[in-house]
C-alpha positions in Angstrom: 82.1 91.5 88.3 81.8 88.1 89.9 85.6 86.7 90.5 85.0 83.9 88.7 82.0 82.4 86.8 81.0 79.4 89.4 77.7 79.8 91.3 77.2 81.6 94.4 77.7 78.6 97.0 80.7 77.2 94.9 82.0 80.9 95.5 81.4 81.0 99.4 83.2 77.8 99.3 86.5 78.4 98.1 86.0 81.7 100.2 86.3 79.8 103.3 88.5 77.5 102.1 90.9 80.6 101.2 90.1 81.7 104.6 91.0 78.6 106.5 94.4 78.7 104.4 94.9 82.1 105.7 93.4 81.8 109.3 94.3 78.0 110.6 98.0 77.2 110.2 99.2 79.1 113.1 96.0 78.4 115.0 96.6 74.5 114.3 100.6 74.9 115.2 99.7 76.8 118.3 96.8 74.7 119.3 95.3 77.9 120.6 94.4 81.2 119.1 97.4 83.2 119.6 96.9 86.3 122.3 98.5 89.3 123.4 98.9 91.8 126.6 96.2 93.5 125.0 93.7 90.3 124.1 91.9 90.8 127.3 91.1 94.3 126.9 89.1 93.2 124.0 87.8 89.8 124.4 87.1 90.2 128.0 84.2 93.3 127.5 83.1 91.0 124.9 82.9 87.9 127.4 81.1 89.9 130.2 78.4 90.9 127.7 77.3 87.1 127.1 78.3 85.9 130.5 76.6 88.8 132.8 76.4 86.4 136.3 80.5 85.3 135.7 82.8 87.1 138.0 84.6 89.3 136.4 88.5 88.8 135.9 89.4 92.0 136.8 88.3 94.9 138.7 89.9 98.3 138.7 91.6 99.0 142.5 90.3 101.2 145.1 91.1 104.7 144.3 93.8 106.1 146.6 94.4 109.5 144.1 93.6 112.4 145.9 93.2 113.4 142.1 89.6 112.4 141.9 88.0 109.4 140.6 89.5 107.6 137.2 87.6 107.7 133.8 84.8 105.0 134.3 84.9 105.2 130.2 85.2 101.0 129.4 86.2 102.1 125.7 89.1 104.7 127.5 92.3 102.6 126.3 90.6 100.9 123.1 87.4 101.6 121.0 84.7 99.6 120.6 84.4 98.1 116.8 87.0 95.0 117.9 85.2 93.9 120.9 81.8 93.9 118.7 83.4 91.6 115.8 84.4 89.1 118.7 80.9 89.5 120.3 79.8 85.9 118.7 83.0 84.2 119.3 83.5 85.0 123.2 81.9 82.0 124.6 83.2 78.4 124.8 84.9 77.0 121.9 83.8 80.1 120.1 87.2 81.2 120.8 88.7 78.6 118.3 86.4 80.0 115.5 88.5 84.1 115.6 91.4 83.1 113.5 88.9 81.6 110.6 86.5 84.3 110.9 89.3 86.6 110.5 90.9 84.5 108.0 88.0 84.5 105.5 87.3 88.4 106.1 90.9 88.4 104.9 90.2 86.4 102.1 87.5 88.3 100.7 89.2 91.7 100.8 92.0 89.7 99.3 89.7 88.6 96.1 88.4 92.0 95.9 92.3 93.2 95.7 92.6 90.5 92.9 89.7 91.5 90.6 90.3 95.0 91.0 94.4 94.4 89.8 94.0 91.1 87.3 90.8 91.5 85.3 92.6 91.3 82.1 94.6 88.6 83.2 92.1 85.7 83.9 91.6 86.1 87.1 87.9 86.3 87.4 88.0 82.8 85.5 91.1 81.4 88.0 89.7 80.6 91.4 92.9 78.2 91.5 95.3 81.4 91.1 92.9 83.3 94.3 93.2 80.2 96.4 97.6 79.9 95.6 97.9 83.2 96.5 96.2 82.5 99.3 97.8 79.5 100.4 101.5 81.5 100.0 100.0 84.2 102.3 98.9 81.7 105.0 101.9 79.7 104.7 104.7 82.2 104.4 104.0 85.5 105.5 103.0 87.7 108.5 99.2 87.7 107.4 98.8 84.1 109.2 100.7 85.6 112.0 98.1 88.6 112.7 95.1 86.4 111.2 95.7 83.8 114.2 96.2 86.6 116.9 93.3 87.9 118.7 93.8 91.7 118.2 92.8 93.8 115.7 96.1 94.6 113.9 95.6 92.1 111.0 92.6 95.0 109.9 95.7 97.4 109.0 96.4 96.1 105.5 92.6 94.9 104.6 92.3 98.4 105.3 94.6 99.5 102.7 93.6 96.9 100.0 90.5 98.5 100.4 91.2 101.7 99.7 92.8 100.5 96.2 89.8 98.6 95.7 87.8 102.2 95.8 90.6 103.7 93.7 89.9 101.7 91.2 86.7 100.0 90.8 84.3 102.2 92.8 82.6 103.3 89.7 82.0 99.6 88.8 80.8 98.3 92.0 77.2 97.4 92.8 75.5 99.3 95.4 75.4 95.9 97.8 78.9 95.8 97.0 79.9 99.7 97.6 77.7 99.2 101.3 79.9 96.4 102.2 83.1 98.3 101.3 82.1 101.3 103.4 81.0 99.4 106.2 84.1 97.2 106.2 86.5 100.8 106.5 84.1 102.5 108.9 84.4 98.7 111.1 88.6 98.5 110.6 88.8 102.4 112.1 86.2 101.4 114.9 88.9 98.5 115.8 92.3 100.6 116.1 92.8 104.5 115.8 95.9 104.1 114.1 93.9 103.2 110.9 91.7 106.7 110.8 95.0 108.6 110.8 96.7 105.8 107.7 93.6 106.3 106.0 93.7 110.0 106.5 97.0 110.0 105.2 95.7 108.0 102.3 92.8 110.3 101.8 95.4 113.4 101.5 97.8 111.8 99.2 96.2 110.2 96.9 93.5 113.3 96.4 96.9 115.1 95.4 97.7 112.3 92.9 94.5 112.1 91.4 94.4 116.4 91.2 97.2 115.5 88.9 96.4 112.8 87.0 92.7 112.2 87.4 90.1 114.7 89.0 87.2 111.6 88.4 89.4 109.8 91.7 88.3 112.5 93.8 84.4 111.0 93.6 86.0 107.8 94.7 87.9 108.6 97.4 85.0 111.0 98.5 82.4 108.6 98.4 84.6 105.2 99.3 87.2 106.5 101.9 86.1 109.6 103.3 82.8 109.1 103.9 83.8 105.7 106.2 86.3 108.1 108.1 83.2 110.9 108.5 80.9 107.7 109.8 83.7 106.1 112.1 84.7 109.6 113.8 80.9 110.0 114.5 80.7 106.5 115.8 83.8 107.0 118.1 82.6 110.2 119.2 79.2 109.0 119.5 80.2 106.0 122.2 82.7 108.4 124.0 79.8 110.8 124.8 77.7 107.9 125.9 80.0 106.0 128.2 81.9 109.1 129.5 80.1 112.1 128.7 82.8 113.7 126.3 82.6 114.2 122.9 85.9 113.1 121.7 87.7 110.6 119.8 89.4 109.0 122.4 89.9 110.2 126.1 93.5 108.2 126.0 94.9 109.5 123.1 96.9 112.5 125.0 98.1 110.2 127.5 99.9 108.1 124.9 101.1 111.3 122.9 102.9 112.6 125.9 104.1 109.1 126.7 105.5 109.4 123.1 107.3 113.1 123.6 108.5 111.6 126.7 110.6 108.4 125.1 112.0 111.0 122.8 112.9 113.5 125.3 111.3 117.1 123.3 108.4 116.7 126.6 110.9 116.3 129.3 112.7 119.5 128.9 109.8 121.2 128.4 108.5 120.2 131.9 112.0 121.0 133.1 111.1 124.3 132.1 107.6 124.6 132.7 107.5 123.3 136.5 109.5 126.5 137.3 105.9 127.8 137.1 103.6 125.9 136.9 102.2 123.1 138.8 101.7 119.6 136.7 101.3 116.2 138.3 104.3 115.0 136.9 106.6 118.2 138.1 107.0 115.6 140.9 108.5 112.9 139.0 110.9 115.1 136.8 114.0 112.8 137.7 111.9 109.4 137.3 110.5 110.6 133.6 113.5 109.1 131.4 113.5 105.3 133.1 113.3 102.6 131.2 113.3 98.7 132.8 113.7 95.2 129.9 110.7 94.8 128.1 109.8 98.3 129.0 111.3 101.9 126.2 110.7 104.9 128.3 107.8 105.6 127.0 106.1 101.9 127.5 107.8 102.5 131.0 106.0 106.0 131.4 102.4 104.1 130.4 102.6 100.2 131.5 105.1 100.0 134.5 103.7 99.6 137.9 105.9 102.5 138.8 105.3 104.4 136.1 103.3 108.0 136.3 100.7 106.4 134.6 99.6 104.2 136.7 100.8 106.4 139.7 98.2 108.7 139.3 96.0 106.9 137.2 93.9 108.4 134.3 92.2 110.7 136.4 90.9 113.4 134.7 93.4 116.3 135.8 96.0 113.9 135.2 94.5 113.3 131.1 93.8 117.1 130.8 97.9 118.1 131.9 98.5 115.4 129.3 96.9 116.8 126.7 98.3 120.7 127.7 102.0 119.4 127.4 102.0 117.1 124.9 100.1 120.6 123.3 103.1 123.2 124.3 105.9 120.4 123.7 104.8 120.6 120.2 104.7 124.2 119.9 107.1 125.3 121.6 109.9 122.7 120.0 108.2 121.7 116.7 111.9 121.0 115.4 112.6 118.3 117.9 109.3 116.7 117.6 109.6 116.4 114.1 113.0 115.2 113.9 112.1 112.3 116.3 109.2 111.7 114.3 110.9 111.4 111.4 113.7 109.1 112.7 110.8 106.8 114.5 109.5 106.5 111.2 112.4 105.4 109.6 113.2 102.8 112.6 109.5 101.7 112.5 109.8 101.4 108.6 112.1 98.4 108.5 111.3 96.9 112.5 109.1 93.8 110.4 109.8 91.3 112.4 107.4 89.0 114.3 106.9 90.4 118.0 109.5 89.4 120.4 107.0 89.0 123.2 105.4 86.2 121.5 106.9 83.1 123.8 107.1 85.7 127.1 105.2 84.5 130.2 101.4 85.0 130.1 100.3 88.2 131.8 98.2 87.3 135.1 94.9 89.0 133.0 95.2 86.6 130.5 95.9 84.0 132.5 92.5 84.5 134.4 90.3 85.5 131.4 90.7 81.9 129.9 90.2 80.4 133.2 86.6 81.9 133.3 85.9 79.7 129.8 84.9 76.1 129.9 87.8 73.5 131.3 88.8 72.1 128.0 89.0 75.7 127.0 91.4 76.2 129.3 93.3 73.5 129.5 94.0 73.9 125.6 95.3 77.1 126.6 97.5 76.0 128.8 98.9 73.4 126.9 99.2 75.8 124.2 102.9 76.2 122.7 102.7 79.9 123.0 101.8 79.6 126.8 104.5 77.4 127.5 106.7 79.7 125.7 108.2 77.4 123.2 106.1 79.1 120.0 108.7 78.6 117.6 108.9 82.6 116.7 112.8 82.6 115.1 111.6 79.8 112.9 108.7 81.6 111.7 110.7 85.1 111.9 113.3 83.0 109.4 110.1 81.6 107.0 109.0 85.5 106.9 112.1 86.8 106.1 112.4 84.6 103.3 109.1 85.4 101.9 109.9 89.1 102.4 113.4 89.0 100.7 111.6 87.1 97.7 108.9 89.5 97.4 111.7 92.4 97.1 113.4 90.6 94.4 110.3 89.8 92.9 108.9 93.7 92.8 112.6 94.7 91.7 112.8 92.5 88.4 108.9 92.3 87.5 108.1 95.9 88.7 110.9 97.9 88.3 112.6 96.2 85.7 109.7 96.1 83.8 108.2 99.0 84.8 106.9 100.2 81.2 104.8 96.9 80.7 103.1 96.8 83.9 99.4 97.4 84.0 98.1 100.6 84.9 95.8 98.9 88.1 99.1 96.9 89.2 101.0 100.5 89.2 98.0 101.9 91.4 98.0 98.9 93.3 102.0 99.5 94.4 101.5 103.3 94.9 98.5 102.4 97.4 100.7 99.5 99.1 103.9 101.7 99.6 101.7 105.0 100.6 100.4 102.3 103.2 103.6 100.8 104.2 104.9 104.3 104.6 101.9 105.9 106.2 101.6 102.9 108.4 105.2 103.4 110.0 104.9 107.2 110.4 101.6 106.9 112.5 103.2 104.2 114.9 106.2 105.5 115.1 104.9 108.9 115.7 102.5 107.9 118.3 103.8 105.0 120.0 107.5 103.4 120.3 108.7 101.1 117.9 107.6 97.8 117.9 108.0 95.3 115.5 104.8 94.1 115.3 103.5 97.6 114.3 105.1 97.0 110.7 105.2 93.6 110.9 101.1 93.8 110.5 101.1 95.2 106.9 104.4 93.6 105.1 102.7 90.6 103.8 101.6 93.1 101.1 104.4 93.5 99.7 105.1 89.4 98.5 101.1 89.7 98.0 102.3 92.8 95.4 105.2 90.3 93.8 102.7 87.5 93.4 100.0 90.2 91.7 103.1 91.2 89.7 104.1 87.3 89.3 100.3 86.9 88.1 100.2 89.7 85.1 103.7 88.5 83.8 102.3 85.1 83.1 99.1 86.1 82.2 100.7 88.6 79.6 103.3 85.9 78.4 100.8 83.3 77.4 98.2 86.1 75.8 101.2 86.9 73.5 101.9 83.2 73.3 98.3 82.7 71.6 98.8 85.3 69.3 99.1 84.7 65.4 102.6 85.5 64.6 102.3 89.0 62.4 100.5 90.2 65.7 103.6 89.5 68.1 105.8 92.4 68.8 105.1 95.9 69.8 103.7 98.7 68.4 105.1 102.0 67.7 104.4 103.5 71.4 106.4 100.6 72.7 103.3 98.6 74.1 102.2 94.9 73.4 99.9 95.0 69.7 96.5 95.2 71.3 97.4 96.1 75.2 94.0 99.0 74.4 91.8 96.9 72.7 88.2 97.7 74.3 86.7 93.5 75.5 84.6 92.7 73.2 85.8 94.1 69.8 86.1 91.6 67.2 89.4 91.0 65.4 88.8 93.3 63.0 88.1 96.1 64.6 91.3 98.9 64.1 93.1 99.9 67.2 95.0 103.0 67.3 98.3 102.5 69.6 98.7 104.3 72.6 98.7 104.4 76.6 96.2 104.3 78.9 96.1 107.8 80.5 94.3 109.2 84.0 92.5 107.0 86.2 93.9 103.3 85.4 90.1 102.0 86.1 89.0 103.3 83.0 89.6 102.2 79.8 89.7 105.1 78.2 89.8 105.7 74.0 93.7 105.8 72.6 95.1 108.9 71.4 
């Protein structure tokens, strides 16, 4: 189903123009793409690849470990799909061309998110509603934010419009269409690991919602979600075993687990414990494991400080392999502590959604010298950026987000739950899927990593996108009734609109039976 009946280059066009809503405000406020700590870890490979006689910005130091040699693996912190996507943009002013790119892919997982949740409402016919709902998103939420930023994190709720997309219209898709679905879910778990364990989650819950409701979702899910996960692990797995010679998803992810038991203090005691016997790296630094410094949680201390045991020892392989074996008996051995500080980063993570608080901090030294390797007017528009003279105006955009946020709330409140009975059956899906995602989302990061605002703060623009979907169908459903002849106003015996089941396409006098919609909300299925 096309989203609206214009031709193919009039639909391209309001693609990108959606996308340049989404993509450029911050970009044009800034003056500059906006970068993290991590930017260079993924721009920088990319950079190298086009730019092979440039002198590198950085070069691991000599090893002084008498541990043995650190992981040459260049994918060991990060995997590979993000540094591929900026591939074309990581030369000159290529740089200015990210946040658009990753404002239209935003865009177009955003119109697919429409069609699938307004296709009785107009919407395929309303490129005008697409391109509002698009402008509110650029101008008022955290999508803009994540859009403008060179990282992957604005992937995390594309990812999980796309899995509502699958829920419910895989059966109607085209095959070009159902190929650029999978490849986009298999590219957004390539980018950031956190989204194969969300989408896991997803996978899980929603295969227990459709057991109940509607076995026919479990095709879906198989075909649409599952098989990207199967693809993306043998993918991740696949350039592990290339670039290091292991066969695993990622060689860093026990590092940052134990970083995580650490913060919480479940690993600690187990070492205090354990170093009675045996003889772990880190049975040397028991009394230095709980330190924390500003800007740095105990865990972020145990990974990123220059004095912490990560970067003491480096990610030498004994070092990764103890990891792994205490992060391992930490859980066994005090699965009620784990869990409970799980749970209660999960609920701190849940309702951190504010934009990051390192956003006007002073640019790292990497980053610094990765831009200085571009083109001088590059540069020099980095420099002058607001963001690198730390007077990004993040409270005022913190305030504009908040606002959005609270509006969407009250929104979802009075048109969801207050009218809960009269909302579509795709519109319900589509708010399962967003708070599964919102809640999944916050488990993952707050289970694996501290909490960060910015880890939330990358998916809560869905819920003012869910209002405005909500905002959309209300209309949409007031004006239908609006047209009809007067004997056909009211509601039928079931307590639904007259004609909320009639089949497109039936003429007037055609009989409908009143009823619900029952099982997958996809499907129009025949009234009891």
């Amino acid at each position: 189903m096309r989203f609206w009946n214009a031709s193919l280059i009039s639909s391209a066009l309001i693609l990108v123009l959606a996308g340049v809503l989404i993509g450029a405000p911050l970009l044009v406020l800034n003056g500059f793409p906006l970068t993290f700590d991590d930017t260079p870890g993924y721009l920088e490979p990319a950079f190298n690849i086009l730019h092979r006689a440039a002198q590198p910005t950085w070069t691991p130091p000599p090893d002084l470990s008498v541990h043995g040699l650190p992981s040459a693996n260049i994918f060991f912190l990060r995997p590979f799909g993000y540094m591929l996507f900026l591939l074309p943009f990581a030369s000159g002013w290529g740089v200015w061309l990210i946040p658009l790119a990753q404002g239209i892919l935003a865009a177009a997982v955003l119109r697919a998110a429409l069609t699938a949740a307004l296709p009785a409402a107009g919407a395929p016919d309303r490129p005008g509603l697409f391109l509002g709902i698009a402008a509110v998103l650029g101008l008022t939420t955290s999508l803009s934010l994540h859009a403008a930023t060179i990282m992957p994190d604005f992937l995390t709720g594309l990812a999980i419009l796309l899995v509502y997309v699958v829920v419910v219209r895989w059966p109607a898709l085209t095959a070009v269409q159902r190929l650029l679905t999978v490849a986009a879910l298999t590219g957004t778990i390539v980018s950031h690991l956190s989204h194969l364990a969300i989408l896991g989650g997803m996978i899980i819950l929603l295969g227990l919602w459709a057991l109940w409701h509607d076995r026919a979702m479990l095709r879906s899910l198989a075909w649409g979600v599952l098989l990207p996960m199967v693809l993306a692990v043998g993918l991740l797995t696949g350039s592990n075993l290339l670039t290091a010679g292991r066969p695993v998803l990622s060689e860093s992810s026990p590092v940052f687990l134990l970083a995580r038991l650490i913060g919480d203090g479940p690993a600690r005691d187990y070492l205090a414990e354990a170093c009675r016997s045996r003889d772990y790296l880190l049975c040397g630094s028991l009394d230095s494991l709980d330190r924390s410094a500003p800007g740095y949680v105990t865990s972020d201390y145990f990974l990123w400080h220059p004095d912490g045991a990560r970067r003491r020892f480096g990610d030498q392989p004994r070092f990764v392999a103890e990891a792994a074996e205490i992060a391992h008996n930490t859980i066994a051995s005090r699965p009620a502590a784990v869990a409970t500080h799980g749970l209660a980063n999960a609920a701190g993570q849940f309702v951190e959604v504010q934009p990051d608080d390192t956003l006007n901090d002073p640019v790292k030294p990497l980053t610094r010298r990765l831009f200085s390797r571009f083109p001088v007017p590059v540069y020099a528009a980095f420099d002058r950026s607001l963001q690198t003279q730390q007077r990004f105006p993040r409270d005022e955009l913190a305030l504009i987000q908040d606002l959005s946020l609270s509006l969407g709330v009250l929104g979802l409140a009075a048109l969801g739950l207050g009218r809960w009975r009269r909302v579509d059956g795709r519109v319900r899906m589509l708010l399962l899927v967003i708070g599964m995602g919102l809640t999944l989302n916050a488990v993952v990061t707050g289970g694996l990593s501290a909490v960060h605002d910015r880890y939330q703060n990358r998916v809560i623009w869905l819920v003012p996108f869910a209002a405005l979907v909500l905002l959309a169908t209300a209309r949409s459903r007031d004006a239908s009734r609006d047209l009809l002849p007067a004997g056909r106003k009211g509601r039928t015996g079931s307590g639904q609109p007259t004609g909320w089941n009639t089949p497109p396409g039936m003429g007037t006098g055609t009989p409908v039976v009143a009823g619900r919609l029952s099982g997958n909300p996809s499907l129009l299925r025949t009234a009891r």
